[in-house]
N, C-alpha and C positions, 0 to 999 in steps of 0.2 A: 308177819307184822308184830312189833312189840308191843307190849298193854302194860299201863302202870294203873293207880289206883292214889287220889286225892287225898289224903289226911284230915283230920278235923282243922289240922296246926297250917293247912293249905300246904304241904308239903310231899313232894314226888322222890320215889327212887328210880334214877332211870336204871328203866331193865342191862343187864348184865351185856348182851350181843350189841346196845348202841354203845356202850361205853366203850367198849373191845374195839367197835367200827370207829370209832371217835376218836379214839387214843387218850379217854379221858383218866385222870386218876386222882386220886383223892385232894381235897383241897383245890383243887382247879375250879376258874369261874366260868360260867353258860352265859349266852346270853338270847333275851327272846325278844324276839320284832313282830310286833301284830303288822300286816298289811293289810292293803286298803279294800281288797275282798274279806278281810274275816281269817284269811292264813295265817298261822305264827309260826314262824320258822326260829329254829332253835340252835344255836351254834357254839362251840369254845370260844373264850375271851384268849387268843392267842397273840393279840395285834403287839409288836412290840415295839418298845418306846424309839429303838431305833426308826421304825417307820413314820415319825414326826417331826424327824429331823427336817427345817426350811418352810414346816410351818408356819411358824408365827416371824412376824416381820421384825428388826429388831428396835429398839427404843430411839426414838430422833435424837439424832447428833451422832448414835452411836454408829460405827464405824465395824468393832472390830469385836468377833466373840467374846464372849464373858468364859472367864475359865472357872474351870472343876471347883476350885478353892474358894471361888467369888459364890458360888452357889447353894458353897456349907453354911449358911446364916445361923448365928445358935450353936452351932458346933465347936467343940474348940479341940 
């Protein structure tokens, strides 16, 4: 079993063996879900944007995808 230790600044290092198990590496994001016994399960933020693709509905009238270039708003 691994053990970390709290910080004054509320801050964890996770031990070395979950990172390894995790695949985690620097700069990568966790994420923590309390459940509804008191569990928090802790996990990589790996979801990725292609997974949201037909999500969201598109805007009435509209028909037909918005392309790449429609997107860049601000950008030139």
């Amino acid at each position: 079993m691994a053990e970390a230790t709290v910080t004054s600044k509320g801050q964890v290092t996770i031990p070395a063996e979950i990172r390894r198990a995790m695949g985690l590496t620097a700069g990568e994001r966790v994420v923590f879900t309390q459940l509804d016994d008191g569990t928090t399960v802790f996990r990589a933020k790996r979801r990725s944007i292609l997974e949201l693709r037909g999500l969201l509905k598109p805007a009435r009238g509209s028909k037909r995808p918005v392309a790449i270039k429609d997107m860049n708003i601000g950008r030139k």
